[in-house]
N, C-alpha and C positions, 0 to 999 in steps of 0.2 A: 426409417433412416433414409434421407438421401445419398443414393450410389453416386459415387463419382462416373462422368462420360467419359470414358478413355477410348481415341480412337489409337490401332495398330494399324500403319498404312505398312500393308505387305505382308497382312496376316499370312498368307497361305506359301511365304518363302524359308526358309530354313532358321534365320533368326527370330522371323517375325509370328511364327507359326510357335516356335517354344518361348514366348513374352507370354502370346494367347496363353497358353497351357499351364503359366504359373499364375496370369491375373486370375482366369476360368474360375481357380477354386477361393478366391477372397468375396464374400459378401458383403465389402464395403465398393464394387468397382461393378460398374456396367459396360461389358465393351461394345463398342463400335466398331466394327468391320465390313468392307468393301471388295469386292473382288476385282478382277479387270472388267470385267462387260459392265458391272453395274457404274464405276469411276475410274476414270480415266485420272489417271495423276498426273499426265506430261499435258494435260490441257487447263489453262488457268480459269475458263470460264466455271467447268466442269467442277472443280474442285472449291472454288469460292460460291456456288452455289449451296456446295455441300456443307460447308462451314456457319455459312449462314442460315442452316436451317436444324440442324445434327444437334447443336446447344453442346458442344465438347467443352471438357475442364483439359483434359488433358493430352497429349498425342507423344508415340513412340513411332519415331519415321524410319521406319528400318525398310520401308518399299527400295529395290535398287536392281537395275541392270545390270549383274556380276557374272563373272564365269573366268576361265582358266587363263594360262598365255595366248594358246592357241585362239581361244574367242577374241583378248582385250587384240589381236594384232590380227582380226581378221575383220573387227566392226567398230574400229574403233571411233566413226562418226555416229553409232547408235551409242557407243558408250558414255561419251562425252555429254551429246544431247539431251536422252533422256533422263540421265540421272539430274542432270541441272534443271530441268523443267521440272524433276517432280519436287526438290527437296525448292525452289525457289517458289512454286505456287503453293507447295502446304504451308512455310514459313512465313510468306506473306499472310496466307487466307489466317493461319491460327492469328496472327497478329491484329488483322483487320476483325477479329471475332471475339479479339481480349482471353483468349488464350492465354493463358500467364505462364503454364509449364510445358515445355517442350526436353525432347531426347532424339536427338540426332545419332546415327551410328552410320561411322568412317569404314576407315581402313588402314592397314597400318603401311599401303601401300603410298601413303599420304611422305610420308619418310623421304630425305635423298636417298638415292641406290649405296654409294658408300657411307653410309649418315655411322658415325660410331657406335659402335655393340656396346651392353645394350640402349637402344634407343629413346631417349627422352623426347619430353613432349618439345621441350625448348631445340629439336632439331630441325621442327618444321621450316622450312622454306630457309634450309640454310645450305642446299646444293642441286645438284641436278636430278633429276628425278631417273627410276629405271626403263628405258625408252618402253618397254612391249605393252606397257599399261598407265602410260603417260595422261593420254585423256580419260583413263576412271578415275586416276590418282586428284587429277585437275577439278575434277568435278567434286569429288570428297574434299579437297580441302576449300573449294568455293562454298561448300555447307558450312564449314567451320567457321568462314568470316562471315556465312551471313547470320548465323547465330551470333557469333560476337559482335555485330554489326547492331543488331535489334536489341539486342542485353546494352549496348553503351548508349543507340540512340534513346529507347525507349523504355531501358529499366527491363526487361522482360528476364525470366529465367528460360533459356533456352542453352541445354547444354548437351557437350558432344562427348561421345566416346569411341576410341577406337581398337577394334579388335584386331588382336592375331588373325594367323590362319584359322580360320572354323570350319567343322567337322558337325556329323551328326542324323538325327532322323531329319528327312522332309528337305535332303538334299539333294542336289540338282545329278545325277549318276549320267548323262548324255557322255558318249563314247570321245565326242571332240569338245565339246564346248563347257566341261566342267574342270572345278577344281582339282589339284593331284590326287587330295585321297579319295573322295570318291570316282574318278576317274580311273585309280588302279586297284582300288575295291570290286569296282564291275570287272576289269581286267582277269583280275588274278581267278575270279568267280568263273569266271568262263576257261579258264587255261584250265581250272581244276577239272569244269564240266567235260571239258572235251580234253583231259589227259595229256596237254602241252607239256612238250621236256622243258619249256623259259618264256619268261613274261619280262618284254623289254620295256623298261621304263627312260624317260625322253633325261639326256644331261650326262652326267658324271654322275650322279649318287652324293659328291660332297659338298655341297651348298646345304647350309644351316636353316631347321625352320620351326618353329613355335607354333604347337597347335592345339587348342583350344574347344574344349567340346560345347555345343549349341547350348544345351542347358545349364552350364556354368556362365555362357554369355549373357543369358538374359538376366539370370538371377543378379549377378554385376549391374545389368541395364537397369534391373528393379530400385537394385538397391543405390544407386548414381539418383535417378531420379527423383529416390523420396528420399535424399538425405536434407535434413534442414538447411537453410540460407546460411546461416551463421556459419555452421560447419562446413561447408562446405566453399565458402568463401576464405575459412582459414588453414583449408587446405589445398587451394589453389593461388596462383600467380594470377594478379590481376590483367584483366585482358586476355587470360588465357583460359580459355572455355573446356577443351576437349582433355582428357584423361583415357591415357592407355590402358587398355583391358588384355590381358594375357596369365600365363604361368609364370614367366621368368626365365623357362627352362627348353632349351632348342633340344632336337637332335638332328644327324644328317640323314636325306632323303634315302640315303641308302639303309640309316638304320628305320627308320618309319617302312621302306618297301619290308623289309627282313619281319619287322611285326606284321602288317598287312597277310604277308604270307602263312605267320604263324596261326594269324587270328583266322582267314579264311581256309586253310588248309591244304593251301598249295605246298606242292612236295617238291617242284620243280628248281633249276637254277633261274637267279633275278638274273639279268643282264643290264648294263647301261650304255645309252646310244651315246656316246658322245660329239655325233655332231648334229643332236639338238639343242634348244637356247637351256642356260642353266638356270636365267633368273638374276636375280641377286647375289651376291656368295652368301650373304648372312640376314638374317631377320628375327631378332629379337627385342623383347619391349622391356622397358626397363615398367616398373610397374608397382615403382614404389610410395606413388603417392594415392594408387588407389588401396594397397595394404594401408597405409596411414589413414583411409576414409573409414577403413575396417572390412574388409572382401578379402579375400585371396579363394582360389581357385578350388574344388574337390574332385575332381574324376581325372584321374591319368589317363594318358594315350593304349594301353594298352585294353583297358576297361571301354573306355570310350570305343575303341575302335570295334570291341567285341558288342558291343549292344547298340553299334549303327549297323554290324553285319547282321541281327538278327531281325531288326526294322528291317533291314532291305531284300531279307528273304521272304518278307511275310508280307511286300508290300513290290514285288518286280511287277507284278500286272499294272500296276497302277502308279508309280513314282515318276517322278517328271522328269522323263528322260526324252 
């Protein structure tokens, strides 16, 4: 039987690393992965080399320079850059290689900041974006036109999806430059260690947010991927490439801190700073066209949260922080 080539650029990142881990066990699929030292992704020579040699069917471009408020409003000309360099030299190189399938993944920070709850795809680039993550927002919806760009000039299947918040193993726990939950995952771990009376979390507590566990994201990625042309053209708006991925279902940061605490076993009071940035007030995806593809979501926040806390016990020595 010939295996299909599937390259995962970003295998070793949080999304990219649970794609690996459900193709791993199909023996109809060969993957191809790269690390940084061996490919460089924000270099086009680099990567069009690798295309023309690798013989890929297929690519999940989940490689991306991400991280919290605190990182997108401390580097925000690495954020901008590098994501654009990597998803514009894979997109071209897959194309220049005859690539025919492609899977792009967003972010739902793609959205205006007031964009209406819950948020449909049709909101894109219909208002101002939220300033503190403007150029990763800019750079993820520049993947989106250049997939839709390659699909109208040249027929290609190249399609986008975009995630909630995600959660999960193989995520980024750094004290300043990560996401909230694992950001107050590590928090609350150490407040317990060291017998803290309060663990202050950045904002008010009431900004709405939707959060999604890594392994529900990929299986979505899987299944976006291999659904057929027909179908998936009749559940899409023409021209419009990318389909939101999420639950459906927010809650406030104050209630997500409240689980956090329960799941890691802090006994302590939460506190909220509130003269730090809140974010958005609200963020959720509306996510009914990917139910009509046939997907919806299986692991709640509180499950999830409990089996990234026991990853990240059994993995402090070594998790990329």
């Amino acid at each position: 039987m010939n295996k299909k080539r599937v390259f995962v650029a970003g295998h070793r990142g949080m999304v990219g690393s649970a794609i690996v881990r459900q193709l791993s066990a199909r023996d109809d699929i060969e993957l191809v992965t790269r690390n940084r030292a061996e490919l460089d992704l924000t270099s086009q020579q680099a990567v069009s080399e690798f295309f023309a040699t690798e013989r890929i069917d297929e690519v999940y471009l989940a490689a991306a320079k991400v991280g919290g408020i605190h990182a997108n409003n401390t580097y925000p000309a690495e954020f901008i850059f590098d994501n654009l360099m990597m998803e514009c030299n894979i997109v071209q190189a897959a194309h220049q290689n005859n690539v025919q399938n492609l899977l792009f993944l967003g972010s739902s920070c793609i959205y205006p900041k007031l964009a209406e709850q819950p948020m449909t795809e049709t909101a894109l680039l219909t208002g101002m974006l939220e300033a503190t993550n403007e150029p990763y927002a800019i750079a993820k919806i520049a993947g989106i036109k250049l997939c839709e760009s390659y699909n109208r000039q040249y027929g290609r299947n190249y399609r986008s999806v975009m995630p909630t918040n995600l959660y999960g193993m193989n995520d980024n726990f750094h004290p300043d430059n990560s996401h909230v939950i694992p950001a107050l995952m590590r928090r609350f771990h150490e407040a317990k260690l060291n017998n803290d009376k309060e663990v202050v979390v950045w904002g008010t507590g009431t900004p709405m947010r939707e959060f999604l566990y890594v392994d529900d994201m990929a299986a979505a990625s899987i299944h976006v991927m291999e659904l057929d042309a027909q179908t998936y053209q009749d559940n899409t708006q023409p021209m419009l490439s990318h389909i939101n991925v999420g639950t459906g279902v927010d809650c406030t940061i104050r209630e997500m801190a409240e689980t956090m605490a329960k799941v890691v076993g802090f006994t302590g009071d939460v506190v909220f700073d509130s003269t730090k940035p809140d974010g958005a007030p609200r963020k959720l995806m509306n996510v009914s066209r990917l139910a009509d593809l046939g997907w919806r979501y299986q692991i709640e926040l509180e499950q999830g949260l409990a089996t990234t806390y026991q990853w990240f016990l059994a993995n402090q020595a070594n998790f990329r922080a």
